[in-house]
N, C-alpha and C positions, 0 to 999 in steps of 0.2 A: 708501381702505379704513380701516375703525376700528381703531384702536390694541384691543389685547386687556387685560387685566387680568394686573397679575402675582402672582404664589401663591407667599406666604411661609409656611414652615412653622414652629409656632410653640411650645414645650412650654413651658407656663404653670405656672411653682409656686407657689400662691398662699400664703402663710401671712398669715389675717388675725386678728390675738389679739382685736381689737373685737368680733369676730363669732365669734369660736371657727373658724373654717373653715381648713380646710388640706387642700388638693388641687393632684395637678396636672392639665392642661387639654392637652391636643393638637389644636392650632387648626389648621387651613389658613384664612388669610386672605387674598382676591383683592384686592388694590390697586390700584384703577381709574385709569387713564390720568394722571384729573384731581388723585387724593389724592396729596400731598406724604409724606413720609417721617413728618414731624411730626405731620401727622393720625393716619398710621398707627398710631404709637406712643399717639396720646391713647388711639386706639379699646382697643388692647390695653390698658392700663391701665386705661381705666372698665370693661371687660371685670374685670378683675382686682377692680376696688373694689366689683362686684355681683357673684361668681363663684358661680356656685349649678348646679345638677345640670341645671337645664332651661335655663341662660340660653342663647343663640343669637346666631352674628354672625347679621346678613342679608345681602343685597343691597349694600343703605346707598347709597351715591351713584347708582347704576344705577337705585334706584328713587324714585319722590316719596313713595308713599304704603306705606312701611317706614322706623323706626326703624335707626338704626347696628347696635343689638343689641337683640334683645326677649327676653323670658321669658313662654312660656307656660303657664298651668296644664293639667295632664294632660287635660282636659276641652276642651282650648282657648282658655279663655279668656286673654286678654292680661294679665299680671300688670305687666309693667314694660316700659316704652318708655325708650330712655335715645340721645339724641341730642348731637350733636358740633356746637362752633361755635358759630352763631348764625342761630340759625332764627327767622323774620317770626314775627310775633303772630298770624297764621294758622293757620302752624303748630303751633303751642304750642297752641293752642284746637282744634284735630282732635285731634293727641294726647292733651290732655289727656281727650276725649271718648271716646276709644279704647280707653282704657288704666286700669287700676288706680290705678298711680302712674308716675309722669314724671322723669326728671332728664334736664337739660341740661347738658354738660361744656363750657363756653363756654371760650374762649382766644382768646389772639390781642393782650395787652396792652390800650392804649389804646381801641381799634376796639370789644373786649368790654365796657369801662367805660360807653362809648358808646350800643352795643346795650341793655346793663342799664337805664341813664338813662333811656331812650325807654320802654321795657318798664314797668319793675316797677311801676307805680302798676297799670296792667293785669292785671300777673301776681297781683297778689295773689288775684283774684277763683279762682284753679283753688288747691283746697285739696289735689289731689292732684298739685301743682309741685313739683319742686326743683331748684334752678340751684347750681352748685358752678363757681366759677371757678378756672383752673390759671392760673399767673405764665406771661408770655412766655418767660421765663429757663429756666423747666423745660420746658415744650414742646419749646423750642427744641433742651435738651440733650438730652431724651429721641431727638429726631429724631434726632439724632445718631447713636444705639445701632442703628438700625436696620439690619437683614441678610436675604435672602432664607431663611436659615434660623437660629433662634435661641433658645437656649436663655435665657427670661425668669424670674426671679426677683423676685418682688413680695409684701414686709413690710410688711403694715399693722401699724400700735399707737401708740393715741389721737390717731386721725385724721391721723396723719404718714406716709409714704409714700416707700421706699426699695424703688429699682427698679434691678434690675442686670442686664447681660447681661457674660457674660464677667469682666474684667476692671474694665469700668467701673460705674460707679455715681451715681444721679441721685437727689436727695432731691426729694418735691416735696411742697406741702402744700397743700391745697384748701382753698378760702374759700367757705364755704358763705354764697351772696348772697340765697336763698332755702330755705327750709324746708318738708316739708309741713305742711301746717294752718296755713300763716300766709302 
């Protein structure tokens, strides 16, 4: 019998001073069998670093052909596709065909370094890409924080990134390895 997905509840407060946005977000987020705690907390977070009125978890590992999180325009159209890890050059090239604009939230240390190497000569051709890479170290701790119910706190300002639940607190800072238009 299949293992079921577990449903974290989730109240997102975002203040982002780069973007002027400040909202909070009441997520139910299903965590499939396969996703690690770690992953969980990326998705919340790139969740948090796009937070906009229309953006949407989806599916995400239950499906191949859905993004982690999308945003669609009222009309339907797919405004932003934003994926977790490390996805083939395949996939990168449907998305990016799919979609407005693209970000990849890659992690995972080493292995991501790895991924990127193979990649970016490729990636440069989709002018509607962006790769933002997270440090092992903050993944890691974010995973940490993770709770089947939780109240998340997430301060952006000039691109640095302080993410709290509770008591605790994770600084992280993204290294943008790619850009759009380049």
């Amino acid at each position: 019998m299949a293992q079921k997905s577990t449903i974290y509840k989730v109240e997102l407060s975002v203040s982002d001073m780069d973007r002027h946005y400040y909202e909070t977000h009441k997520l139910t987020v299903a965590k499939h069998p396969s996703e690690t705690d770690e992953r969980l907390m990326v998705r919340i977070l790139a969740f948090a670093l796009n937070a906009h009125a229309q953006l949407e978890l989806t599916k995400g590992l239950s499906t191949d052909d859905e993004p982690d999180i999308w945003q669609k325009s009222l009309s339907g159209e797919l405004e932003l596709w934003l994926a977790l890890g490390l996805p083939s050059e395949k996939v990168v090239r449907q998305s990016c065909a799919k979609a407005q604009k693209v970000i990849v939230y890659s992690y995972g240390g080493r292995t991501a370094e790895m991924w990127w190497e193979k990649l970016k000569n490729r990636a440069s051709r989709f002018d509607n890409l962006q790769v933002v890479n997270l440090a092992a170290s903050e993944t890691s701790a974010l995973g940490a924080l993770a709770s089947r119910a939780m109240k998340v706190q997430v301060n952006i300002q000039d691109g640095d990134v302080m993410l709290s639940v509770g008591d605790s607190m994770v600084y992280v800072t993204p290294a943008e390895w790619k850009s759009v238009g380049r």
